[in-house]
C-alpha positions as CSV (number, residue, x, y, z in Angstrom):
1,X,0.0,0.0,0.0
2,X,1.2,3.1,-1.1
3,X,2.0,6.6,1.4
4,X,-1.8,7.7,1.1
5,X,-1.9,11.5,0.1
6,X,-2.9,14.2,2.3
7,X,-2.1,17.2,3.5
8,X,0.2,17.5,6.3
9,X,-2.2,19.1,8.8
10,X,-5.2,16.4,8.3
11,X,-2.2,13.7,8.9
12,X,-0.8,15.1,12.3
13,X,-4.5,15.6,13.1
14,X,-5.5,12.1,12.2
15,X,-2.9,10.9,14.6
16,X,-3.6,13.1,17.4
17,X,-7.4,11.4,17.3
18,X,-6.0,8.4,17.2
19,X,-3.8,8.7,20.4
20,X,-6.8,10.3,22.1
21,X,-9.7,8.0,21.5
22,X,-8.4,4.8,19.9
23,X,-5.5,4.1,22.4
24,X,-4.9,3.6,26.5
25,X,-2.4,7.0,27.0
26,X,-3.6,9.0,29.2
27,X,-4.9,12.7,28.3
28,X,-1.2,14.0,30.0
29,X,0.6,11.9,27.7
30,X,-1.9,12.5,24.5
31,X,-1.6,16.6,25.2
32,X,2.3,16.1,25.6
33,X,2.9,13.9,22.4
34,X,1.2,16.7,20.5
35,X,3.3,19.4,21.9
36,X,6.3,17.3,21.1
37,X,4.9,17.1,17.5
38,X,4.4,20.4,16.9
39,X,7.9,21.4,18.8
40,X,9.1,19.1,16.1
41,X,7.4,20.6,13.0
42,X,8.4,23.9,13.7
43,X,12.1,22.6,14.2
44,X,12.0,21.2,10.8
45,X,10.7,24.2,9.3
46,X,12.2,26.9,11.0
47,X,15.7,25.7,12.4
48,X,16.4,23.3,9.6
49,X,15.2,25.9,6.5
50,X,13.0,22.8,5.3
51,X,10.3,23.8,2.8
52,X,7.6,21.0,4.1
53,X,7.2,19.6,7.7
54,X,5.8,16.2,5.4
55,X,6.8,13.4,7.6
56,X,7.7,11.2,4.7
57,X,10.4,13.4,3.8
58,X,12.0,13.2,7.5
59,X,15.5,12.0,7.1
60,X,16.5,9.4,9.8
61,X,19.9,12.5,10.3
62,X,16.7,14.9,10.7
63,X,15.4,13.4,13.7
64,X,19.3,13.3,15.5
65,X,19.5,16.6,14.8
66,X,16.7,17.7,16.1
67,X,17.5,15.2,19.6
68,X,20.6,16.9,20.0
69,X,19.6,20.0,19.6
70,X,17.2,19.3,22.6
71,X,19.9,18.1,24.8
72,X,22.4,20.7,24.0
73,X,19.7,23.1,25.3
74,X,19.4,21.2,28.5
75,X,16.8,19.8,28.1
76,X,16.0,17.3,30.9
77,X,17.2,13.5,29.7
78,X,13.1,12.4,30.8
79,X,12.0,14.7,28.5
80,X,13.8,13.9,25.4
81,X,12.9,10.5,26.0
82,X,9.4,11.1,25.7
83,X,10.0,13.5,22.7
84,X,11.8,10.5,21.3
85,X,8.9,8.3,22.4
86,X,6.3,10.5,20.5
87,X,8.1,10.2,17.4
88,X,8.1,6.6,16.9
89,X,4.6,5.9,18.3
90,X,4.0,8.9,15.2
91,X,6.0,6.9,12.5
92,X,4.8,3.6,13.6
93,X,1.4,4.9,13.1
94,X,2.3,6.5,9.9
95,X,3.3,2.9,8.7
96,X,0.3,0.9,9.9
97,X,-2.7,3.6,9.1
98,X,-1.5,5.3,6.1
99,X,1.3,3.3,3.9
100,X,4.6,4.8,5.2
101,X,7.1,2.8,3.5
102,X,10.7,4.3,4.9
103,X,10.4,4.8,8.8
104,X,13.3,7.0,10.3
105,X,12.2,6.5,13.4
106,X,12.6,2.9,13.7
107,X,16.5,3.6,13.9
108,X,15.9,5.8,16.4
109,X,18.2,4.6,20.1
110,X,16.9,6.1,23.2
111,X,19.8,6.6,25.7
112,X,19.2,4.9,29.2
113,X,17.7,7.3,31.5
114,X,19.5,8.0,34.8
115,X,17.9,6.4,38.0
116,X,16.6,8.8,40.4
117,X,15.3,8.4,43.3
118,X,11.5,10.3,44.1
119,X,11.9,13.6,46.0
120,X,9.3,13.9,48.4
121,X,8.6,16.1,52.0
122,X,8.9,14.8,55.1
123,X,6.7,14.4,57.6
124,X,7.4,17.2,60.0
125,X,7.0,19.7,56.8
126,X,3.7,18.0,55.4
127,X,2.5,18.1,58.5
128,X,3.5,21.9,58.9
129,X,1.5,22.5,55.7
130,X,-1.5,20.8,56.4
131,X,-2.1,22.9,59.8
132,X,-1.2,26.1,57.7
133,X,-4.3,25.7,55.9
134,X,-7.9,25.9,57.0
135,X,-10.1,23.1,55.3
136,X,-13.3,24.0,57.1
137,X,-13.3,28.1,56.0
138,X,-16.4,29.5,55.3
139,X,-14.5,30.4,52.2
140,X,-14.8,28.5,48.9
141,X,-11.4,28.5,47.6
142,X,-9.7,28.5,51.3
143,X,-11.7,25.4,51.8
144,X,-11.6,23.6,48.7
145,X,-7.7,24.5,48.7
146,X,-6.6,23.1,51.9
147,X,-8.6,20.0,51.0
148,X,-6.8,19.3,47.4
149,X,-3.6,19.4,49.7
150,X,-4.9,16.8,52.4
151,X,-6.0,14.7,49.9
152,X,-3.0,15.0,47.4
153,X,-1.1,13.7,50.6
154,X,-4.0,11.3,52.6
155,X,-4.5,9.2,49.5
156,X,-1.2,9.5,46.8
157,X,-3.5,10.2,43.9
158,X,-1.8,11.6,41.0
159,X,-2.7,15.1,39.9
160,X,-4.5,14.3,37.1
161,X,-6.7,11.6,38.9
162,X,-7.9,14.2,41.4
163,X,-8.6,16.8,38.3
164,X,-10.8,13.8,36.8
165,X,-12.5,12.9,39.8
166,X,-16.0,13.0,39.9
167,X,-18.6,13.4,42.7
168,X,-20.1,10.3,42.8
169,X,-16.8,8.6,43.4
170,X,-15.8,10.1,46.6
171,X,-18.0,8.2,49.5
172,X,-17.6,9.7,52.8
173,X,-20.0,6.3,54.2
174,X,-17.6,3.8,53.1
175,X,-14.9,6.0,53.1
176,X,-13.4,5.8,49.8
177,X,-12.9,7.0,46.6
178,X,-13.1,5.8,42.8
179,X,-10.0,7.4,40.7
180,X,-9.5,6.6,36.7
181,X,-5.8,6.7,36.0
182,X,-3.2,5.5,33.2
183,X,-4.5,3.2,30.9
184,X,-7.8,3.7,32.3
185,X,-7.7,1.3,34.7
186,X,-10.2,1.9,37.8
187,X,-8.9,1.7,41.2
188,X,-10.3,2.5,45.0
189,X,-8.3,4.3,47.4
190,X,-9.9,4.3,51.2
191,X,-9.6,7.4,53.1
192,X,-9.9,8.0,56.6
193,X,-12.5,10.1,59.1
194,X,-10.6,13.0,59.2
195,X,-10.5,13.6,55.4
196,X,-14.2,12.6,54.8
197,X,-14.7,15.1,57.6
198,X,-13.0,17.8,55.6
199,X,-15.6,16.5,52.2
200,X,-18.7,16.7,53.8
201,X,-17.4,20.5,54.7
202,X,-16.3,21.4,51.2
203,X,-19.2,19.8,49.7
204,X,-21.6,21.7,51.7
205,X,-20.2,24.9,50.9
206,X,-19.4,23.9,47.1
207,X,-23.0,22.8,46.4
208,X,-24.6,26.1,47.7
209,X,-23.6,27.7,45.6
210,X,-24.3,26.0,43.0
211,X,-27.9,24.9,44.7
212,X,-29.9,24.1,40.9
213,X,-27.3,21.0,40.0
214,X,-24.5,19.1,42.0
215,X,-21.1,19.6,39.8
216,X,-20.3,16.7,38.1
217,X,-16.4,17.1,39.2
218,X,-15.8,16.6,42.8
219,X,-13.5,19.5,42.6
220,X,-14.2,22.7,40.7
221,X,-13.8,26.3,40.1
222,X,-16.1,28.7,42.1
223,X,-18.1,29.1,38.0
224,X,-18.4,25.5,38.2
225,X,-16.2,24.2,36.1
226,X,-13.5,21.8,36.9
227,X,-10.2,22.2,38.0
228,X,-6.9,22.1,35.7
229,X,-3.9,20.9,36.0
230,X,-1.8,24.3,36.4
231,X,-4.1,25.6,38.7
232,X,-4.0,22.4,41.1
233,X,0.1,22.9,40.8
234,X,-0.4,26.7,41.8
235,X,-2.2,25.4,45.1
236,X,0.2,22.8,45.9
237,X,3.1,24.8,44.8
238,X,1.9,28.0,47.2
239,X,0.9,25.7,50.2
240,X,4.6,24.5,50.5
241,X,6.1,27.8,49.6
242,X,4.0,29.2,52.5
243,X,5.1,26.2,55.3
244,X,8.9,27.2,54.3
245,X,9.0,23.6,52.4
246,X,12.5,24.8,50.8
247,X,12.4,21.4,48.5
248,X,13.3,22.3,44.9
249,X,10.3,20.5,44.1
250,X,6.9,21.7,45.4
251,X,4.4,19.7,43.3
252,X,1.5,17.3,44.1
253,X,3.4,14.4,42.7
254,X,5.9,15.3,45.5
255,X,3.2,14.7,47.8
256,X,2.4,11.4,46.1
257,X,6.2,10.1,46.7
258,X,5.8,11.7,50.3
259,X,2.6,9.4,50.4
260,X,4.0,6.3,49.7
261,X,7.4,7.2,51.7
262,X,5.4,7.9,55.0
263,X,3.5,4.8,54.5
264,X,6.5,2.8,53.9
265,X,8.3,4.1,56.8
266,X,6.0,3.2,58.9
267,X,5.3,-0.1,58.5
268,X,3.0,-0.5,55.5
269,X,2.9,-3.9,52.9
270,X,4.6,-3.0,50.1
271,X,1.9,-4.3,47.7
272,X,-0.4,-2.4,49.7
273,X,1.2,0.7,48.1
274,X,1.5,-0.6,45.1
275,X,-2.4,-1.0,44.8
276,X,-2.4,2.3,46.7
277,X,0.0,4.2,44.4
278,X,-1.9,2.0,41.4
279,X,1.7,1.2,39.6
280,X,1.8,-1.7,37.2
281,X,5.3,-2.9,38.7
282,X,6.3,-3.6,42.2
283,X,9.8,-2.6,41.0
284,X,8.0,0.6,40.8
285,X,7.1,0.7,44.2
286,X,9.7,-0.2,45.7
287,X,11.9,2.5,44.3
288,X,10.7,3.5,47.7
289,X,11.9,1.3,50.0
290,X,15.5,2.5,48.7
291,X,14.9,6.4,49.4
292,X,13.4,4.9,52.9
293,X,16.6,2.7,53.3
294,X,19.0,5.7,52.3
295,X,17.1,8.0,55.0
296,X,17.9,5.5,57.6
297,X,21.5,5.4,56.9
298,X,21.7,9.3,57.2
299,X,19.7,9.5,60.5
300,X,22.4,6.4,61.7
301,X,25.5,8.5,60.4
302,X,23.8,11.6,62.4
303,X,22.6,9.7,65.4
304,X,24.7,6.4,66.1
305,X,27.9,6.8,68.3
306,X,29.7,4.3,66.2
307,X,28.8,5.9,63.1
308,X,30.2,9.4,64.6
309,X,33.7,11.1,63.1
310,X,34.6,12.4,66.6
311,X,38.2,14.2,66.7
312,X,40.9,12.8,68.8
């Protein structure tokens, strides 16, 4: 079958459906394949002098040039992975869907990507943030803020799960809550008094004022509509900055590794968490147990007599 003609736009369009409704990604990976796309385009176009951004005319030496162009810049090795990810999910795409003959992509080598460990907050400053914040305010956004904190923390949702949660999920009776996350697998996280405490509170104020219909979204704007993904980082981000958290990263995934650190630390199963935390691998998980294991041999270098350098 022969490269089936059409014009360049309708192609990267047709693609960006595709990753969207016919595939498992989830809508942070769909939105940041696209912007890799169109980072890409406008490389070929703009820093190469290339006439067409036609992706049957990318040269294998096209796409190096554009990865090393990326990491000259700085940027972060993660990142060009998934650049170089969303390139040869494109091509193989191009290949199956539309007749691509000549893939460049397919020679495409993605470097190993360096091991790090998750940064997360500890306990003392988490719990230093959580009493900074007042989650039964008579105001809206006070309320609703503190409460996307304590739940960030209490349950080790990931930020996009707690955009895309919707009311009827969250059930203060049994206490526990229904969250959609990647590959759209379904999981349920329980949640203790306290925290349903802090629900019943936010929904009462949230739902007068909306008094004709209950919002659809558990968490929402004071219009109604739901929350987004910068603004959830804005809260998280300020909440930190406010308790003197001085952690270079202040985001709500840090309080998902601070989740499954506390819980870890203090005595939870590990497949517990990994159910919790809903990761695929245990090897996953237990990235954990290593940052736990590497705090314990600081506090013994601080603490332990024998573990001291004392001069003579």
């Amino acid at each position: 079958m022969a490269f089936l003609y059409r014009t360049t736009n309708m192609l990267y369009n047709a693609f960006y459906n595709h990753i969207r409704c016919e595939t498992t990604r989830s809508p942070h990976t769909v939105a940041a394949y696209r912007r890799d796309l169109e980072q890409f385009r406008n490389y070929l176009t703009h820093e190469l002098g290339k006439k067409s951004d036609d992706p049957s005319r990318v040269s294998f030496n096209d796409l190096r040039l554009w990865v090393s162009a990326l990491t000259s810049a700085g940027t972060a090795p993660s990142t060009v992975l998934r650049k170089m990810s969303a390139l040869r999910t494109f091509y193989r795409y191009l290949e199956k869907h539309h007749g691509l003959k000549k893939n460049p992509a397919a020679r495409l080598v993605s470097p190993k990507s360096p091991r790090q460990l998750p940064r997360f907050v500890r306990p003392e400053e988490t719990e230093r943030t959580l009493k900074g914040m007042n989650p039964f305010s008579d105001d809206f956004t006070q309320t609703r803020n503190a409460l996307i904190v304590d739940m960030l923390y209490s349950t080790g949702m990931r930020e996009s799960e707690l955009v895309g949660l919707l009311d009827v999920n969250v059930d203060t009776h049994s206490g526990e809550l229904k969250v959609l996350g990647k590959r759209n697998k379904e999981r349920i996280i329980p949640f203790g008094p306290e925290l349903s405490e802090m629900i019943t509170h936010y929904r009462s104020i949230r739902d007068s004022n909306h008094a004709t219909s209950r919002p659809e979204h558990f968490f929402v704007r004071p219009d109604g509509e739901p929350l987004y993904r910068q603004l959830v980082y804005r809260v998280v981000h300020q909440a930190l900055s406010e308790a003197g958290v001085t952690a270079k990263t202040r985001s709500p995934h840090v309080l998902r590794h601070s989740f499954a650190t506390d819980m870890l630390n203090n005595g939870a199963d590990l497949n517990a968490v990994q159910k919790l935390l809903g990761h695929e691998s245990l090897a996953t998980t237990q990235r954990y147990t290593h940052l736990s294991y590497r705090e314990l041999q600081l506090n013994y270098k601080l603490a332990h007599p024998r573990a001291l350098n004392k001069e003579n």
